[in-house]
N, C-alpha and C positions, 0 to 999 in steps of 0.2 A: 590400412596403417600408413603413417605419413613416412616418407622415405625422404627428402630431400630435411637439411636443416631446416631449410624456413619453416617446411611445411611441420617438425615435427616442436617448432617454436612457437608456430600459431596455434596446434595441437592444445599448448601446454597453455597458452593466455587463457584460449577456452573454456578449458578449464578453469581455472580460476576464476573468470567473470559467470560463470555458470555457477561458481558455489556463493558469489558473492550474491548474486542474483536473488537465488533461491530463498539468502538469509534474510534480504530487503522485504521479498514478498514474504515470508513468514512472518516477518515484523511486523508488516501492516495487515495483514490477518488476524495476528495478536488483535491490534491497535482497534482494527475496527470492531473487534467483538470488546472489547472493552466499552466503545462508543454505544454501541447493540444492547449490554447489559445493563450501561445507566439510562436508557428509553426504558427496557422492558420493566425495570424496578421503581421508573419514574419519578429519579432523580435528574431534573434539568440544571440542577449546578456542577454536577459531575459529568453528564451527558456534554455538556458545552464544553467543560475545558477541554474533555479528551477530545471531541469535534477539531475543537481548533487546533490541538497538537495535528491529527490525524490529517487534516486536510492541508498542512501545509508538506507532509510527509508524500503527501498523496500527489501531489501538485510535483514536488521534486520525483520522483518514480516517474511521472508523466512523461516529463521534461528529459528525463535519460533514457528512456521507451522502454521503461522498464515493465512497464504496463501501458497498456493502450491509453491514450488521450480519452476516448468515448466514455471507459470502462470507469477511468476516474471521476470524470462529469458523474457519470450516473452512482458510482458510492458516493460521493459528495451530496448529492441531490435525495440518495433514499437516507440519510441519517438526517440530513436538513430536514426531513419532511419528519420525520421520526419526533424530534427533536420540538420543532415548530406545535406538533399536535400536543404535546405537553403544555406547551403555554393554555393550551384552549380548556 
């Protein structure tokens, strides 16, 4: 348990960037099974827009480490590839 002020003010930021956190990456869990749903029903007009909502959401989470750099590359790349197979 935090005893000093600071320590029981860092405590409390923590927290809050842990809930805010949590709510980002729910969001984009949403986001990408939305993307996931217009491949599997093999709607590429629906599939694309939400791609491009999701990846630019995706790309900011990156950029705040809110998720790994790698991890985004590769959701980025397995819906592009999702995506792309459709055209074919």
């Amino acid at each position: 348990m935090a005893n000093t002020k600071q320590a029981k003010k860092r405590a409390r930021q923590a927290e809050t960037h842990r809930d805010r956190n949590a709510s980002q990456r729910s969001m984009l869990r949403t986001l990408i099974k939305k993307v996931r749903h217009g491949i599997a029903n093999k709607d590429q007009k629906n599939a694309t827009s939400a791609y491009q909502e999701t990846a630019s959401i995706i790309d900011r989470l990156a950029t705040k480490k809110i998720i790994h750099k790698n991890a985004a590359a590769r959701y980025k790349a397995h819906m592009n590839k999702g995506i792309k197979q459709l055209g074919k």
